[in-house]
C-alpha positions as CSV (number, residue, x, y, z in Angstrom):
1,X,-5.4,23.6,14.8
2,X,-3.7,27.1,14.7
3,X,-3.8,30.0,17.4
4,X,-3.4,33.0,16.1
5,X,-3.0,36.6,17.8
6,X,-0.9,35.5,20.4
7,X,1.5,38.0,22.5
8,X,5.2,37.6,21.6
9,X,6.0,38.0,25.4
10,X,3.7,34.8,25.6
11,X,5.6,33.1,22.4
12,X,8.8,33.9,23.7
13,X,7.4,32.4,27.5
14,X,6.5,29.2,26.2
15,X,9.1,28.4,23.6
16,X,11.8,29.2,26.2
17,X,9.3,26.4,28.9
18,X,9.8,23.6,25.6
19,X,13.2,24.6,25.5
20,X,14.2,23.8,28.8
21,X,12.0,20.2,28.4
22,X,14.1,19.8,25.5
23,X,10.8,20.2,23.3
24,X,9.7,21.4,20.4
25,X,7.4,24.7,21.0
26,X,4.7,22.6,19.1
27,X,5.5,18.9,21.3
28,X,5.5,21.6,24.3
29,X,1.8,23.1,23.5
30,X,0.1,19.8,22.5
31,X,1.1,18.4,26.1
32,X,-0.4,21.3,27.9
33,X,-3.6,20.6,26.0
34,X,-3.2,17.3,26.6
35,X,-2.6,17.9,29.9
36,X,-5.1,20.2,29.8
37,X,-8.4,18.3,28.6
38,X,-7.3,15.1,30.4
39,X,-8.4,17.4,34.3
40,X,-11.8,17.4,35.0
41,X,-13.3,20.9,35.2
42,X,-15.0,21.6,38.6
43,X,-17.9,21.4,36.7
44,X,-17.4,18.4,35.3
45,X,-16.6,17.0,38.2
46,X,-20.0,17.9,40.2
47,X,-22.0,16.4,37.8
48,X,-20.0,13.0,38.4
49,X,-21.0,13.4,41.8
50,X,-24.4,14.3,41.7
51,X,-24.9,11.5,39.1
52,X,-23.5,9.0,42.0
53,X,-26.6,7.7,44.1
54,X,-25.9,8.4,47.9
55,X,-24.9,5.8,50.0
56,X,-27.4,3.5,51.5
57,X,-27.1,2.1,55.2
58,X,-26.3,5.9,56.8
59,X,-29.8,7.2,57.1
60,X,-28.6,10.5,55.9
61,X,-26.1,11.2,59.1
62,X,-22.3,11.6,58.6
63,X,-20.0,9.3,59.6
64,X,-19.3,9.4,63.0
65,X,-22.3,10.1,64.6
């Protein structure tokens, strides 16, 4: 994978972050797409819901009531 046409305000942001974690610039940017691809978009994570069936026993009402 390469990125190209990045800022050098961003380069100079993110190899300065890896620095501080003691990281290479490249270790540095594969965890943040790690980290990155392993969240759920809000998308994603609606369709999980939706493709749970609704719990039976309520008769629709909330808890509570």
């Amino acid at each position: 994978m390469q990125i190209r046409d990045v800022s050098d305000a961003t380069e100079r942001t993110l190899k300065a972050r890896a620095e501080r974690e003691g990281k290479s610039l490249t270790a540095y940017v594969r965890d943040l797409l790690n980290e990155e691809a392993a969240t759920p978009t809000l998308d994603e994570v609606m369709t999980r819901i939706a493709a749970v069936s609704p719990c039976a026993g309520n008769g629709g009402r909330s808890a509570g009531r």
